[in-house]
C-alpha positions in Angstrom: 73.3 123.5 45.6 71.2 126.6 44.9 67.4 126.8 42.5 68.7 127.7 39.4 68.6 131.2 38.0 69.6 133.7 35.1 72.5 135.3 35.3 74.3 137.9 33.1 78.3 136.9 32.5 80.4 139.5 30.9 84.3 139.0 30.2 86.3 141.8 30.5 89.9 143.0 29.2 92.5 144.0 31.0 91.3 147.7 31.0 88.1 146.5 31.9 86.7 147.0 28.6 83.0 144.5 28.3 83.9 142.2 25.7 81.2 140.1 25.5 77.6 139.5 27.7 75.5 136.2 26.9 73.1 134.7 29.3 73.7 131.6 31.6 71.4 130.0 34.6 73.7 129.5 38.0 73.1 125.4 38.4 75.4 125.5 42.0 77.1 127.4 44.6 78.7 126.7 47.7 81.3 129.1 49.4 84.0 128.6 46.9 82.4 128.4 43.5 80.1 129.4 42.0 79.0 127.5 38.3 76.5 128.6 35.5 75.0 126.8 32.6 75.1 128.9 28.8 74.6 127.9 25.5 77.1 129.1 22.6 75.2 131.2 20.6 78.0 132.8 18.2 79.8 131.7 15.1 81.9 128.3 14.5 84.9 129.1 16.0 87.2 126.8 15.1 90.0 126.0 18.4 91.8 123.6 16.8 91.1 120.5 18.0 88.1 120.9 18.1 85.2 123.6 16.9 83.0 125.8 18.9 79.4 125.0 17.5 76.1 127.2 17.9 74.2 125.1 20.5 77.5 123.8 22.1 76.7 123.7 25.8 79.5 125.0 28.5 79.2 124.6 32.3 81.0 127.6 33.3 83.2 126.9 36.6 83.8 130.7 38.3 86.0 130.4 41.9 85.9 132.8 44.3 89.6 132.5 45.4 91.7 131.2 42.7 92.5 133.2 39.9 91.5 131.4 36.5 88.3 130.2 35.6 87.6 126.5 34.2 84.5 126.1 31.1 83.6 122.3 30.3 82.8 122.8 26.6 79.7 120.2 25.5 78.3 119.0 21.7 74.9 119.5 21.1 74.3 115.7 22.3 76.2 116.3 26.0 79.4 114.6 24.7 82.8 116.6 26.0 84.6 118.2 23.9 87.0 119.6 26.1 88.1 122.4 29.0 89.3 125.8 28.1 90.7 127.3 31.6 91.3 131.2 31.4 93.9 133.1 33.5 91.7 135.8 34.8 92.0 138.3 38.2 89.7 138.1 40.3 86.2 137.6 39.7 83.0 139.7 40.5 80.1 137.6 41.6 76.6 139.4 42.1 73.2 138.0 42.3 72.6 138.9 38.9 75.9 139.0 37.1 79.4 137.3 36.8 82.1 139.5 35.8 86.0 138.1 35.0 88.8 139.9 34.4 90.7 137.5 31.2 94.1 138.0 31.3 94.6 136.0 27.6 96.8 134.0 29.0 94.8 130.2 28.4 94.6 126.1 28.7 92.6 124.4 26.3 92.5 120.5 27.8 91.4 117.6 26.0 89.2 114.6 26.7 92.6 112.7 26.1 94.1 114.6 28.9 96.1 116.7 26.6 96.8 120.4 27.6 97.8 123.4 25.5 98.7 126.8 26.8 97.0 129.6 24.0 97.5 132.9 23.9 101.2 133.4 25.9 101.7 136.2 23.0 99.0 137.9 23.9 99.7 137.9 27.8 103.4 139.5 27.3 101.6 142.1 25.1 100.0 143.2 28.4 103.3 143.9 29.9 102.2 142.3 32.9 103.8 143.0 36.7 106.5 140.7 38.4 102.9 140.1 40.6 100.3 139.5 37.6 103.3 137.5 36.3 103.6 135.1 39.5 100.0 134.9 39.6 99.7 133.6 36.3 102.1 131.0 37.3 100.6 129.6 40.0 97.1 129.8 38.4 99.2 127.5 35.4 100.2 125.0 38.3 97.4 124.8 40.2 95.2 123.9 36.8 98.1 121.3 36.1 97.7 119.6 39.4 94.0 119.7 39.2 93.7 118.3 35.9 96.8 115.5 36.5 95.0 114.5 40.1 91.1 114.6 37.7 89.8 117.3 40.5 86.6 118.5 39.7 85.8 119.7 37.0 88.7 117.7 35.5 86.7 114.4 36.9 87.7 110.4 37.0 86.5 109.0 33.7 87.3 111.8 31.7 90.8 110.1 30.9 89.1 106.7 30.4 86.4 106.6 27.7 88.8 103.8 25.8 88.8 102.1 29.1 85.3 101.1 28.7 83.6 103.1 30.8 80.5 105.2 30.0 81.8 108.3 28.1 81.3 111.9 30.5 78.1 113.8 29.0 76.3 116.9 30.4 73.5 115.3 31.6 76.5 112.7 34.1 78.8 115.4 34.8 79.0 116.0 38.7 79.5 119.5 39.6 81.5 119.2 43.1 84.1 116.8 44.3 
């Protein structure tokens, strides 16, 4: 666990072209993650099952050696609304700033467990390498296996709200395994 701090996070293309910058405050580190607290300050955007809301809160999950990155997606009240995981290369961590590398290639899962793969269109527009190509299938697997075995920060419960149990919210939400 580290004090919390601001941080700048910037998402680059695949030329690395800034996309986008927004704030976000680092809430923990160890030596294989590193995750950041922002607030959705841009339009509705709508995804489809759900919309993107200004004052949506995301816990931003950045790994050090795996390459995709993992954003728990929050309502205004800390109910989940869902995961969007982005294929990415690897990704630049400094003291002040998180740079990733989106490949376009993305999972949006569900509370219900449900997973859809966005963007595969985009991704074979990039006329990506036999390598970037294997990556991106491993990165695909690995998020599977996390989120069929509920590895952080696809946790127990999040599967079970009609089970009875109390329903995953922002201010529950454990932030290692």
């Amino acid at each position: 666990m580290v004090s919390q701090h601001e941080v700048t996070i910037t998402k680059v293309d695949h030329q690395g072209r800034a996309l986008i910058s927004y704030p976000g405050a680092i809430v923990y580190e160890d030596p294989g993650c590193i995750v950041a607290r922002c607030t959705w300050t841009h339009r509705v955007m709508d995804m489809g099952p759900f919309l993107l809301e200004p004052g949506d809160i995301w816990i931003e999950f950045y790994y050090r050696s795996e390459p995709f990155n993992i954003m728990a997606i929050y309502d205004r009240q800390g109910r989940i609304k869902g995961w969007y995981c982005n294929i990415t290369e690897q990704v630049e961590i400094a003291p002040d700033e998180i740079r990733w590398h989106d490949l376009a290639l993305d999972i949006l899962v569900l509370p219900d467990g449900q997973q859809i793969v966005l963007d595969e269109d985009e991704f074979e527009a990039l006329d990506p390498s036999s390598a970037a190509r294997a990556r991106a299938a491993r990165a695909l697997a690995t998020l599977n296996a996390w989120i069929v075995s509920r590895r952080c920060p696809f946790i127990v419960g999040m599967f079970d709200a009609q089970a009875g149990d109390a329903p995953l919210t922002v201010d529950n939400y454990p932030l290692a395994d």
